[in-house]
Structure formats: structure tokens, C-alpha cells
C-alpha positions in Angstrom: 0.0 0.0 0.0 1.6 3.8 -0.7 1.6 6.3 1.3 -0.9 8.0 -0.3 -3.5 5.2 0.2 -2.4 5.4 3.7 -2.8 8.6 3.7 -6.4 8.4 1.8 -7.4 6.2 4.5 -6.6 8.4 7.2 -8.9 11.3 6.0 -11.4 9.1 5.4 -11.4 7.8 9.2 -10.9 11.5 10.3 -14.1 12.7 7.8 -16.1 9.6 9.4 -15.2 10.7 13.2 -16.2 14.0 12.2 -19.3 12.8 10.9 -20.3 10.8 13.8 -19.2 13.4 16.0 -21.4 16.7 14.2 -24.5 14.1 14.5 -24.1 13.3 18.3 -23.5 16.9 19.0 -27.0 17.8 16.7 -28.6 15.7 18.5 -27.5 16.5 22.4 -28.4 20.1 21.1 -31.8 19.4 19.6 -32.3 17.6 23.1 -31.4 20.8 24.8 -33.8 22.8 23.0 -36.4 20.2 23.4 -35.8 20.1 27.0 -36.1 24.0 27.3 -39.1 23.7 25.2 -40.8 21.0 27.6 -40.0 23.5 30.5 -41.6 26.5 29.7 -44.7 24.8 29.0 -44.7 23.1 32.4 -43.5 26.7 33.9 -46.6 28.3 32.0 -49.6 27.1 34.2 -47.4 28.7 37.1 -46.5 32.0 35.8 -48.9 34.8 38.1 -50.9 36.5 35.8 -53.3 39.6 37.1 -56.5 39.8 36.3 -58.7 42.9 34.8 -59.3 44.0 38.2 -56.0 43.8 39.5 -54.8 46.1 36.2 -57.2 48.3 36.6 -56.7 48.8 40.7 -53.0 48.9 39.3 -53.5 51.7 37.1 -56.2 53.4 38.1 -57.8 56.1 35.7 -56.1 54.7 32.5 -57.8 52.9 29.2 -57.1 49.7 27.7 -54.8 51.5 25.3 -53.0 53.4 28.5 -53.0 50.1 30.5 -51.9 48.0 27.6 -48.5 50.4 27.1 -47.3 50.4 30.2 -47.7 46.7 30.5 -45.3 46.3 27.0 -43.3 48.7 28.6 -42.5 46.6 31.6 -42.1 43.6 30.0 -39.7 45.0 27.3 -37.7 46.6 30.2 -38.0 42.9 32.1 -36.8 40.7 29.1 -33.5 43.0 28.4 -32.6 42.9 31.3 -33.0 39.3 31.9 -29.5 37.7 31.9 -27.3 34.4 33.5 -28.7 33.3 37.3 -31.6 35.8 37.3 -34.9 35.2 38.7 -36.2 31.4 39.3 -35.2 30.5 36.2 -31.7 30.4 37.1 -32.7 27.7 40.0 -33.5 24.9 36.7 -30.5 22.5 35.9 -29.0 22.8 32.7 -30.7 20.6 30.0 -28.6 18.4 28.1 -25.9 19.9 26.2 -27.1 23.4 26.2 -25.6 26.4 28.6 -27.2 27.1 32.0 -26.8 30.7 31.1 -28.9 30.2 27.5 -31.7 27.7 29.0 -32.0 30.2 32.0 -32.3 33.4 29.2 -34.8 31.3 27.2 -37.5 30.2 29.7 -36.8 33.8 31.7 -37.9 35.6 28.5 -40.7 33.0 27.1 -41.9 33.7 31.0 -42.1 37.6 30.6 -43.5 37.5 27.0 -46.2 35.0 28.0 -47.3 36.6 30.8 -47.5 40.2 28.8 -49.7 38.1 26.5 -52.3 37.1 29.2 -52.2 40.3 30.7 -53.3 42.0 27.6 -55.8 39.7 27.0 -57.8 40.8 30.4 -56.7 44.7 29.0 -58.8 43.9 25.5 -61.8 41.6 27.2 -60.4 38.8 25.4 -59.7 36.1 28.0 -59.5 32.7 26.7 -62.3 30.4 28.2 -61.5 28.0 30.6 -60.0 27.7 34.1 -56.9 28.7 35.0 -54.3 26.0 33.5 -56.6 26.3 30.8 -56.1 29.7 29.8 -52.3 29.3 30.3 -52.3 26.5 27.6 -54.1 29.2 25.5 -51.9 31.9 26.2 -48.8 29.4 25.2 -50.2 29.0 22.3 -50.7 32.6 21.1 -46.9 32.9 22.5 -45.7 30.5 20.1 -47.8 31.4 17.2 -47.4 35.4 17.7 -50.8 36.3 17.5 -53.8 37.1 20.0 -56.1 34.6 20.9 -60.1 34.3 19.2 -62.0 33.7 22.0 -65.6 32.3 20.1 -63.2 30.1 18.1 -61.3 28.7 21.7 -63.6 25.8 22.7 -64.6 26.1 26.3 -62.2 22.9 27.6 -58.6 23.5 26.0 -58.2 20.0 25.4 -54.7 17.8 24.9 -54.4 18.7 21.1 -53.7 22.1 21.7 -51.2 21.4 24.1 -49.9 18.9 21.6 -49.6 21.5 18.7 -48.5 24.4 21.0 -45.4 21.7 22.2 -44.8 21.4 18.8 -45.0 25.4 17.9 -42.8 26.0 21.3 -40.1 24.1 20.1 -39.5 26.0 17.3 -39.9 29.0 18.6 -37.5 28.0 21.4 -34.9 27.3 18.5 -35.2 30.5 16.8 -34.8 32.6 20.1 -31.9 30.6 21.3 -30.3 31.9 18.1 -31.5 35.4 19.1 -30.0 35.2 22.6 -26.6 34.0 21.7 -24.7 37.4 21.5 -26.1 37.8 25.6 -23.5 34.8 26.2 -20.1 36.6 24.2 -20.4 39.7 25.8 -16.5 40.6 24.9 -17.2 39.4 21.2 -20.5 41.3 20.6 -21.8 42.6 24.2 -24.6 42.5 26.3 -25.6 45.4 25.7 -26.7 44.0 22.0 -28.7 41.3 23.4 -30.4 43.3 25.8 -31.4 45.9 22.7 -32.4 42.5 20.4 -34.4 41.1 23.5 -36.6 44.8 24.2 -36.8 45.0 20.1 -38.3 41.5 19.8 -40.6 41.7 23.0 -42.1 45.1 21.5 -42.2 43.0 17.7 -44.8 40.5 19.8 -46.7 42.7 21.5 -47.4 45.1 18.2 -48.9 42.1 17.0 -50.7 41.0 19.7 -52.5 44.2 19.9 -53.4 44.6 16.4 -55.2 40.9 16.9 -56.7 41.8 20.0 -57.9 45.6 18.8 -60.3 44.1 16.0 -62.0 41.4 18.9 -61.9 43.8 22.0 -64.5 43.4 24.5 -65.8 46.6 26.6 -65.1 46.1 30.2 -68.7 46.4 31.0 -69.3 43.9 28.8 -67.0 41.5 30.5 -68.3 38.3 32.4 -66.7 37.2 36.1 -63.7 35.3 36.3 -63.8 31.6 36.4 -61.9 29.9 39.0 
């Protein structure tokens, strides 16, 4: 055999390692954002959400328009500030081969977001039927999908296929905004202060859209039933 054979046959093993190495290291990552994924929609029944009244004992004297742009203020100030180790987010282990620092960014954001979403649902009179756990599913839902919830179209018992197609709508979302967050996690390469800027832009991209949804179905408060349990 020459040396070049030899040779030959030691790219060839090296291309084959690197093969076998770029699929186990796709798949530990797709794991990780699965696993994120899986967590913010068990974290989403358990994110406090206030009700009309609340909002309105919160901000007394001020609209749905009023109330609506403080609450998108908040939460845009909330999600860039959001970093490594903050809030409870930072007390979930690591999933599998993805940073502590990105899975605790991820489901810290998706948490702020989500619950901006419900809370301007109760601003427009467009709470999504149901109790509780229910709604959250709903609310998950309109996170992933980036649009406001139809109330008359949202049957009264969320059932298991939503939460089925909202996994399957989170995951993807999770992907794209672990690609959003990166630059938060090289702060000397690009800096923080560009993620915090990409994190306020996006959160105020969601909630332009959520509005403009929830505008054309709005509900006058008077109009508004009680609040299930």
C-alpha cells in the first residue's frame, strides 16, 4: 500500500469521526432545546398573571390603550434585562448539552412574554375560556404562534391537542430565540448590551402584534363576564 493510500485512509477515518461526531453533537443540542421547550410549557400554568381588576386597581384612571403600554413597557424593560442566574429561572438544571446561562435566558424571557400576553388579553376583554391551566395553555399558544387569541373560536375545555400543537410550535420558537440570545452569552465578542437591545426590540415585535389581533376582537369592560376559578 503507498503512502498516499495510507494517507487516503486516514482522511477518510478522520471525515467519518467528524461525521459521527457533528450528529451526536445535533442531536445533544436538539435535546437541549427540546428540553427547554418541555419546561416553559410546564412553567406556564405557574407564571402569576393579574386579572382585569387587578390592572385596573394597578392603574387606576387609564384605558385599555393606557394600560396596555405600560404593561409592554414593563415587559420589554423585564426581558432585556433578563441575563445568566436571574430570577427562578436560574434555579432549573441545565438541560442536556445546552448552557445554563442560555436555557435560563430562554424560559426567563418566554416567561415575561407569556405573561404580557395574558395580561393583555384581560386589557382587551379577550380572555381565553377556561379555568386557569386552561387559559395558560391558550396563552402558550398565542406565544408561540405570535398572534392574539379568538375567543368564540377557543372551545370552552382546552383540550390535549392544543397542548400537543402548542409543544410542537414552542419548540420551534425556542430554537429561533436561542439563536436570538446567543450574542447575551459573548459579551466581549459582541456585548450585552446587544442582546439586551435585540431582547426589548423583539418583545415590542410581539406585542405590536398581539395588539393589532386583539384591537379588531376587544370586549368593553362592561361587557366583560366574572372570572372563572
Amino acid at each position: 500500500m503507498t503512502e498516499a493510500h495510507v494517507e487516503r485512509g486516514r482522511l477518510a477515518s478522520l471525515a467519518a469521526a467528524v461525521g459521527r461526531g457533528a450528529r451526536k453533537g445535533g442531536e445533544r443540542a436538539r435535546a437541549g432545546v427540546y428540553a427547554v421547550a418541555d419546561r416553559i410549557v410546564a412553567n406556564a400554568p405557574r407564571i402569576p398573571v393579574r386579572d382585569l381588576a387587578a390592572l385596573r386597581k394597578q392603574f387606576p384612571g387609564l384605558g385599555p390603550e393606557e394600560i396596555a403600554d405600560k404593561l409592554v413597557a414593563g415587559a420589554a424593560n423585564g426581558t432585556s434585562t433578563v441575563g445568566a442566574g436571574v430570577g427562578a429561572a436560574a434555579m432549573l438544571p441545565a438541560p442536556p448539552a445546552m448552557p445554563t446561562e442560555l436555557a435560563a435566558e430562554i424560559i426567563g424571557v418566554a416567561s415575561i412574554e407569556i405573561k404580557l400576553i395574558a395580561e393583555l388579553h384581560e386589557v382587551y376583554g379577550v380572555r381565553a375560556p377556561g379555568t386557569g391551566r386552561q387559559r395558560a395553555i391558550a396563552y402558550l399558544g398565542s406565544w408561540a404562534e405570535e398572534r392574539g387569541i379568538d375567543a368564540a373560536a377557543v372551545p370552552a375545555s382546552v383540550n390535549a391537542a392544543l397542548g400537543v400543537q402548542a409543544k410542537r410550535e414552542l419548540r420551534q420558537q425556542v430554537l429561533k430565540r436561542s439563536f436570538r440570545n446567543l450574542p447575551n452569552l459573548a459579551p466581549f465578542m459582541i456585548g450585552a448590551t446587544v442582546g439586551a437591545a435585540m431582547n426589548r426590540r423583539d418583545t415590542n415585535k410581539l406585542a405590536r402584534k398581539i395588539r393589532k389581533d386583539l384591537r379588531a376582537r376587544q370586549v368593553p369592560w362592561g361587557a366583560l363576564p366574572p372570572l372563572d376559578a
